[in-house]
Structure formats: structure tokens, C-alpha cells
C-alpha positions in Angstrom: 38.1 48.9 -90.2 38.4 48.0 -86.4 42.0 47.4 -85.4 41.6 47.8 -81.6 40.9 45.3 -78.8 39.1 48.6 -76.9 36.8 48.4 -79.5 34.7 46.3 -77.7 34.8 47.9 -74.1 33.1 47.5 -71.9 33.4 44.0 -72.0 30.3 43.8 -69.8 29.6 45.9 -67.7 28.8 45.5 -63.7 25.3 47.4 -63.9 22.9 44.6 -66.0 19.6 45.0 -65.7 17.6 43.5 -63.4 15.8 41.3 -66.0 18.7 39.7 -67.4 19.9 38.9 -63.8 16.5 37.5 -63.1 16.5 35.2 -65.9 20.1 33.9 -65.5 19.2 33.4 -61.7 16.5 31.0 -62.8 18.1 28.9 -65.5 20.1 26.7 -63.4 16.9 25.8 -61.3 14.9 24.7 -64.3 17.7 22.8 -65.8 18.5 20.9 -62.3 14.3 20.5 -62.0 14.7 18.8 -66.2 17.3 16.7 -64.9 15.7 15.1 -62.0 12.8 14.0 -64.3 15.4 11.5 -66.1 17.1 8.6 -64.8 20.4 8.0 -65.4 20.4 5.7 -68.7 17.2 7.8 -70.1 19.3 10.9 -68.9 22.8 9.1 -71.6 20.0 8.0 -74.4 18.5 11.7 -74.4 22.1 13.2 -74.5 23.3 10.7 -77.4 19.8 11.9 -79.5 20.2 15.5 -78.4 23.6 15.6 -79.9 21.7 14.3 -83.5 19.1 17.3 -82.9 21.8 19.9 -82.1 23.9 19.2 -85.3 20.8 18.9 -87.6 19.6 22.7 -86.2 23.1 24.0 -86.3 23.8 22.7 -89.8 20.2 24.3 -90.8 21.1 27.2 -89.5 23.8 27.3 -92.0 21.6 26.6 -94.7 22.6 22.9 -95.4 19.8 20.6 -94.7 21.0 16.9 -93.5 18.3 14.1 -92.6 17.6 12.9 -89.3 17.9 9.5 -90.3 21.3 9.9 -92.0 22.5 11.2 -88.7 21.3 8.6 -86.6 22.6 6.0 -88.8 26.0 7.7 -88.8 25.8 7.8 -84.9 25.4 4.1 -84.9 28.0 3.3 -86.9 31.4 2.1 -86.1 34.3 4.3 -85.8 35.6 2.9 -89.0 32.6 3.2 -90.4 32.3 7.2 -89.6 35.7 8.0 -90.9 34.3 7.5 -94.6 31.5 9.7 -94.0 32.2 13.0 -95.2 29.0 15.4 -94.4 30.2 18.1 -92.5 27.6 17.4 -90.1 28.5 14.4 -88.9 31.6 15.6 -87.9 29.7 18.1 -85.9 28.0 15.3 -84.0 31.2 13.5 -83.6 33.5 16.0 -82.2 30.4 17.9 -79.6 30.6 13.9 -77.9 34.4 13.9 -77.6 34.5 17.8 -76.5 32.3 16.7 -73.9 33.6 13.7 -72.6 37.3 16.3 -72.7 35.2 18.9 -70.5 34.3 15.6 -68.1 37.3 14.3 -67.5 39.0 17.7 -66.6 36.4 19.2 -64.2 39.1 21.4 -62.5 39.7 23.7 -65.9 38.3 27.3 -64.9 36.2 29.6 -66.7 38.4 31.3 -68.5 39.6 28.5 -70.4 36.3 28.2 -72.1 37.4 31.4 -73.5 41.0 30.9 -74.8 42.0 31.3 -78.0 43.2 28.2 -78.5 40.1 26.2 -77.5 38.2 28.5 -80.2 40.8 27.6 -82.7 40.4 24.0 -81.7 36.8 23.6 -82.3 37.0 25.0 -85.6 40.0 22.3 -86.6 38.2 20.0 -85.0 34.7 21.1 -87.1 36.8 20.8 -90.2 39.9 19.0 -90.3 38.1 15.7 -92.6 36.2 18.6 -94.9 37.2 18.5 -98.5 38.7 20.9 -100.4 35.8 21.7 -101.9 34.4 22.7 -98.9 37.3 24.4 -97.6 37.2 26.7 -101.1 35.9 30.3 -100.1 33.9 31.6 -103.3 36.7 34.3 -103.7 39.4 31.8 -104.2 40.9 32.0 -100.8 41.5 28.4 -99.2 40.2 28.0 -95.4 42.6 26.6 -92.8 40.9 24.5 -90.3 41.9 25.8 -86.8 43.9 29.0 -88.4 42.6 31.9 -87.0 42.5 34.8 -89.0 46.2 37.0 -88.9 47.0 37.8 -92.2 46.5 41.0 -94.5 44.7 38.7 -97.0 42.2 37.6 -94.4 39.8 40.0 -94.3 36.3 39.4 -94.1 32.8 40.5 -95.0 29.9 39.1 -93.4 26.5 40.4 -95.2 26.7 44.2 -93.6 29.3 43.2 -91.2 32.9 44.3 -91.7 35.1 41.5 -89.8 37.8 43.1 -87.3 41.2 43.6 -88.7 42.5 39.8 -89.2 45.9 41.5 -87.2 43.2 42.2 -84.5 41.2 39.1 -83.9 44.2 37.4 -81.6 44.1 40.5 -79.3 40.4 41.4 -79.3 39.8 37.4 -78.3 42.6 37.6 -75.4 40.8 40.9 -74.0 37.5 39.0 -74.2 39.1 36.2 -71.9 40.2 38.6 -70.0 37.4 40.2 -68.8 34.6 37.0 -69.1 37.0 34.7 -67.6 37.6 36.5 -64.4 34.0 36.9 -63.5 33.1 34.4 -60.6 29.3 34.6 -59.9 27.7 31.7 -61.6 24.8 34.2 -62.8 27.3 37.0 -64.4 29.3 33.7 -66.3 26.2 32.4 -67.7 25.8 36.1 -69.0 28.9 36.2 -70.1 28.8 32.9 -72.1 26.0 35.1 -74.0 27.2 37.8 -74.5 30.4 36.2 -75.2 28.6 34.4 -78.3 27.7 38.0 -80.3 31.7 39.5 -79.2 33.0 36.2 -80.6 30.8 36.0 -83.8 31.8 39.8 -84.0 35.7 39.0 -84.2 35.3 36.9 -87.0 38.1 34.8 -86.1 38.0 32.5 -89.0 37.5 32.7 -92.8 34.2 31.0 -92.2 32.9 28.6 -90.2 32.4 30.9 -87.5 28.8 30.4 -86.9 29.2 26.7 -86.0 32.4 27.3 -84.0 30.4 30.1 -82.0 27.5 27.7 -81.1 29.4 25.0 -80.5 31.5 27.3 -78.0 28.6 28.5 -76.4 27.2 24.8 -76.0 30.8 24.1 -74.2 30.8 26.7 -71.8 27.1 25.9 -70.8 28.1 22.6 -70.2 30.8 23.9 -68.3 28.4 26.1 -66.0 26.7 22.4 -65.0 23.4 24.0 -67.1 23.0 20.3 -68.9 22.5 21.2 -72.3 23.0 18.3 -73.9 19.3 17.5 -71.8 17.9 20.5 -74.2 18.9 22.2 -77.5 20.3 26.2 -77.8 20.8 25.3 -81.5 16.6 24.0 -81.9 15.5 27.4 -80.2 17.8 29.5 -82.5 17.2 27.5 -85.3 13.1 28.3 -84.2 13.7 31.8 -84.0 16.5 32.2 -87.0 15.7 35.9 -88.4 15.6 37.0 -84.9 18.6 35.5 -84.0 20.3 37.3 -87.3 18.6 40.0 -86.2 19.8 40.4 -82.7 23.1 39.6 -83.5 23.5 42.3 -86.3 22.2 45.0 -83.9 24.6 44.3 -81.3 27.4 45.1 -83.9 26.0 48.6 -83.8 27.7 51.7 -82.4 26.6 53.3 -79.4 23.9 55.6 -80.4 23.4 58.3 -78.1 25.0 59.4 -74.6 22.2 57.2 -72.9 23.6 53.9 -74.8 26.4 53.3 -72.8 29.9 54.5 -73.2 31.7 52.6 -75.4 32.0 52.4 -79.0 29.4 49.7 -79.3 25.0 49.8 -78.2 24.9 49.0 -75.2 21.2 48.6 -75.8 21.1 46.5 -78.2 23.8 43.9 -76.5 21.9 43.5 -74.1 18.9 42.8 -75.9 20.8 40.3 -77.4 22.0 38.7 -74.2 18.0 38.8 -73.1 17.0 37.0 -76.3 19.5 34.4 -75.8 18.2 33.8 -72.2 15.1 33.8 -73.2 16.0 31.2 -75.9 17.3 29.4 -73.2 14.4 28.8 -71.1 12.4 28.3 -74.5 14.0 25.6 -74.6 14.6 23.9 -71.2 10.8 24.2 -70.8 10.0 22.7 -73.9 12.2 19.3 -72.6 10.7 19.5 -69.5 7.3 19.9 -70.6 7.9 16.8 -73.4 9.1 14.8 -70.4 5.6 15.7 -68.2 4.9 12.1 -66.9 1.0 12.6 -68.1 2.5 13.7 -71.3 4.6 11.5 -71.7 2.1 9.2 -71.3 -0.1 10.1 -73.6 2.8 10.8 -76.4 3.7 7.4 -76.2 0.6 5.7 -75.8 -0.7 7.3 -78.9 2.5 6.5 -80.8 2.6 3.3 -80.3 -1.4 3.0 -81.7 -0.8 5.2 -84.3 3.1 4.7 -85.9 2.9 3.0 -88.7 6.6 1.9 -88.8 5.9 -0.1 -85.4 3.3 -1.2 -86.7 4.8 -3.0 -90.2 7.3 -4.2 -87.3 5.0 -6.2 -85.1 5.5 -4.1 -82.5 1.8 -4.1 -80.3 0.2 -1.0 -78.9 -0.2 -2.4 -75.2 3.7 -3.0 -75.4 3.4 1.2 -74.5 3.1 0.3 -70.7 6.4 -1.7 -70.8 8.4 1.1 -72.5 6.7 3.9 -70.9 8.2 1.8 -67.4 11.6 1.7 -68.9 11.8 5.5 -69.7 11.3 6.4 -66.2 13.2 4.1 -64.7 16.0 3.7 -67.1 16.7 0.2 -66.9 15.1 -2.7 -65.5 15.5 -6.5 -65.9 14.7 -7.9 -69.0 12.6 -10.7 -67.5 10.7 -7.4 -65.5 10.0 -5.8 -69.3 8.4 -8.8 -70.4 5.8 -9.3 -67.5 5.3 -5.0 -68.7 4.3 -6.3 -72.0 0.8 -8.1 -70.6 2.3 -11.3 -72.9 2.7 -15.2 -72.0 6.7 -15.8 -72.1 7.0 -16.6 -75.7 5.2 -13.8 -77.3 6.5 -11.5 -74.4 10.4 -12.4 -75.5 9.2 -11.8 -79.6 8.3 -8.6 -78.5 10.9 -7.5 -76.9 13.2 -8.5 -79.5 11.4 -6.4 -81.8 11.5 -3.7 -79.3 15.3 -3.7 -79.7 15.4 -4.3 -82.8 13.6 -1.3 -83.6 15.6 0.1 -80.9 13.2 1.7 -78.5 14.9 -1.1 -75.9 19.1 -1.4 -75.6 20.4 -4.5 -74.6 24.1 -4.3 -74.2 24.5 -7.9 -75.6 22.0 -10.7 -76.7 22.2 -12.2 -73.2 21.8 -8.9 -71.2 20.0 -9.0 -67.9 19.3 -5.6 -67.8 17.8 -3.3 -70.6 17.4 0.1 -70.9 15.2 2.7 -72.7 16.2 3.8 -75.9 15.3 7.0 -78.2 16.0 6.4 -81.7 15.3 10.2 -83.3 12.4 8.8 -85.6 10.9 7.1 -82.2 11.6 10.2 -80.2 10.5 12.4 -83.2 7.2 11.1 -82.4 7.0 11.2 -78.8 8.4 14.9 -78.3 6.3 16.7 -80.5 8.6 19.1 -83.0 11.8 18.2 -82.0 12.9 17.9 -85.4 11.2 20.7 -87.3 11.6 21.3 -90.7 12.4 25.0 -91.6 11.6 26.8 -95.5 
């Protein structure tokens, strides 16, 4: 059994090939290239459906299936509301917003806070503090502890093939990972490290379970962090795409070093960073695939065809040439709602019964019933439509 921080030594190393320093170098271009093809308020309404599409891949990826449209209703629903709703997964949704907003309003914290201990033990109390008992209960007997890291003798784990890290062990292995990710100051090397530090954390096994959630959503922190916007794209929809190479990847990179040309530590260096490649290249999978979905001409045609084609708009009332009009409001954002109805090609009557079936079916938010101003909206079964396998169905 590993009992030794050094076990994981090098931490990273400063020779990475030139490959994985190529493809970190190009990330934050691509994401700041995605951005600037939203405005502001599409930029918010992408973010608030994104968090639904991250939570539904990330709950997948556990092997529990939750539907898109019980997600969506839970993200509209009022904070009283929410509190009764007791599906892991929306707690998931829940508590990504308000890390976020946390990571906004304290711009100043430094790298290697996104690596503390105690942020890591706060995700996963935050993941599972309103989980029943029943889902707390281990199928050994053992009661999980939400935000307890693992310390005692009876906390030993097995993970398929993968013998968990002494539990006296995971508090020191997970400081000597801060240690070394969080004093790395080139942007490139920290996205790396984020990477990498997703296979050394899911390595240390620092909960009873849980740990695959708490490892993504960590990783999804520290990328916002970085300023790489991934609440614009989805790292849980291109593992979730690419599952049994993820498990794959990950289980290699627990491997010991296999020959005097793999390194010299304890552990492949090979096949860490292989994993670190696949996780960039997961990356860009998936920044592309936004950015491509969000192609003006694309777009165009995405929407226009919906919009012909949907039968749910069209049991609504909702007209096909009312496209034009919402196609404006994506890419612009908001507009004034006398501006939307002159989009819709309708005399002022029919133009203001069609809008209010827009928002009703809430492709268009108005903040009030006497707004102005409205903006675009992406309600998931909408936006299912007009980005083309965003919500996949896996098995």
C-alpha cells in the first residue's frame, strides 16, 4: 500500500513535451476566439444551460442517468423550491453556480489555492451535504462523511484495480501536490498542471467515494480560474463522449514506471503524460465543438430549421419566420422589445402574441411583464435542438 507523499514525484516535471506545450499554448486563444462570438446576455444564458449539460455528463459518467428536462426545471425553480429536491444532481448544478460566483468575487486568490486541501474537502461537502443516508451508505457498511477526507485505518479504499493511498497518506500526498502545482507561474505549465493534477488527485482517493465528481468539478474550478471560460463549453460532455478512454487513461497513469526510459520516479511517466495529452485534446474537442455550433451560418441554419421543423413550437403557435427575430437576439443579446417585434415580419398585435409565446416558451427572457429590453434565451430542449448533440444519450 502507498504510504508516502514521494510516491508521486516528480510532481511534473520541467521537460514536457513539446506537443503538450503546443496544445496548452493554443487553448486560451480558442476559448478567448468562443467568447467573442457571444454577447454578454447570450454569453450568461449559455453559462446557466452549460451548467445543466455539465451536471447531466458528470452524473452519467457515474452511471446515474438524470433527464434534461428535470434539470432545467430544477434550475428554474425557486430557492425554496430546490431545497426539496433531493437528486444528487441537482445539487451538482447548484453548488458549480455558487463556486463560481465564490471564484468571481475573489479574483485575487492564487493558484495554489485551487489546490488546497480544504477547497477539495469543500467541494465534496458541498456535492453531498443534502444526500440521504441512503446514498451516503457504502455497500460495505461504512457511512460516507461529506467533506471528511479520508484519515482513518478503516478508510481504505479499492477502486476496480486501483489500491487507494494509505487513508493516513492522502492529507500529505494532497499538500505535496499543492506544493509543487501551485507554485508554477506560466499560464501554459498551470493549465498542465490542472490536468495532470486531475489523474494525481483521483489517484489519492481522498474520499470514501464521490471522488470522481469532486475531481471534475475541481478541475472545472481551476479552469475557470485560468480565465479558459468553461462554463462557454463542457470538459464533462467530451469525457463523458470519450468514457472508456478516459477510464482508460486514467488507470494507466496509476502505473509504475516501466523501464529506465519512463522517467524516474515510482510512477509512468509515459503514460501521465498521455493522459495529460488526452485531456488537452479533450479540451479543444470541445471548445471547437461550441465554437463551431455558434458559426453564424450555422447557426443560422440550426435555427432556421428548428423552428420549421420542432414540433413543440409548433403545438405552441410559435411561427417559423419568427427565426429571424430570435436568430437577431442571439447575436446581439438583448434588444428592445418593440425592436423584436418589427424581427418577427408581424402587424403589432400578432407581433406582441408572438413574442409572448416566445417567452413563454422561453427562447425570449423578459425580466418582468413590462420589460423594455429582452434577451435571448436557451432553454436545454431549445438549445438541444439548435447545437446538434449537446445532450447525447450514452448505453
Amino acid at each position: 500500500m502507498i504510504t508516502s507523499k514521494t510516491y508521486l514525484d516528480p510532481v511534473l516535471t520541467e521537460s514536457l513535451p513539446d506537443s503538450i506545450i503546443q496544445a496548452a499554448d493554443q487553448l486560451p486563444r480558442k476559448t478567448e476566439f468562443l467568447a467573442g462570438r457571444l454577447a454578454d446576455e447570450t454569453s450568461k444564458q449559455l453559462a446557466s444551460l452549460l451548467r445543466i449539460t455539465n451536471t447531466y455528463y458528470s452524473n452519467l459518467i457515474e452511471g446515474h442517468r438524470t433527464e434534461i428536462a428535470d434539470l432545467q426545471a430544477a434550475r428554474m425553480a425557486s430557492k425554496r423550491e430546490r431545497k426539496v429536491l433531493k437528486e444528487l444532481a441537482v445539487h451538482h448544478m447548484t453548488q458549480q453556480e455558487v463556486m463560481e460566483r465564490l471564484l468571481r468575487v475573489r479574483p485575487a486568490i492564487g493558484f495554489s489555492a485551487m489546490f488546497d486541501a480544504t477547497l477539495i474537502a469543500n467541494i465534496h461537502r458541498r456535492l453531498f451535504k443534502d444526500a440521504s443516508t441512503e446514498e451516503l451508505s457504502l455497500g460495505d457498511g461504512r457511512v460516507m462523511v461529506p467533506g471528511k477526507l479520508r484519515s482513518e485505518e478503516n478508510e481504505q479504499v479499492q477502486a476496480g484495480a486501483h489500491i487507494a493511498p494509505a487513508a493516513a497518506a492522502v492529507l500529505p500526498m494532497l499538500r505535496h501536490l499543492q506544493l509543487h502545482y501551485g507554485r508554477i507561474k506560466d499560464p501554459r505549465r498551470q493549465l498542465i498542471a490542472a490536468l495532470a493534477g486531475h489523474h494525481r488527485t483521483a489517484l489519492v482517493h481522498p474520499f470514501l467515494d464521490g471522488n470522481g465528481r469532486v475531481v471534475r468539478m475541481l478541475t472545472h474550478l481551476q479552469l475557470v480560474h485560468l480565465g479558459l471560460k468553461p462554463f462557454l463549453w463542457s470538459l464533462s460532455r467530451g469525457l463523458a463522449r470519450r468514457q472508456d478512454d478516459y477510464y482508460r487513461f486514467l488507470a494507466l497513469a496509476d502505473r509504475p514506471r516501466e523501464n529506465d526510459y519512463d522517467g524516474r520516479g515510482q510512477l509512468s511517466q509515459r503514460h501521465y503524460f498521455n493522459f495529460i495529452e488526452f485531456m488537452l485534446d479533450v479540451c479543444h474537442d470541445q471548445v471547437e465543438y461550441m465554437t463551431s455550433s455558434l458559426n453564424p451560418a450555422r447557426l443560422r441554419e440550426q435555427v432556421t430549421h428548428v423552428f420549421a421543423t420542432a414540433p413543440h413550437l409548433h403545438r405552441a403557435g410559435i411561427r417559423p419566420t419568427s427565426a429571424a427575430a430570435v436568430l437577431a437576439l442571439l447575436t446581439q443579446g438583448a434588444m428592445p422589445r418593440a425592436e423584436l417585434k418589427i424581427f418577427t415580419g408581424l402587424k403589432d398585435r400578432l407581433a406582441t402574441e408572438e413574442l409572448s409565446r416566445l417567452i413563454d416558451a422561453g427562447i425570449v427572457v423578459s425580466k418582468t411583464p413590462r420589460s423594455r429590453t429582452v434577451e435571448a434565451g436557451l432553454p436545454a430542449r431549445f438549445a438541444g435542438l439548435i447545437f446538434p448533440n449537446l445532450h447525447f444519450r450514452m448505453g
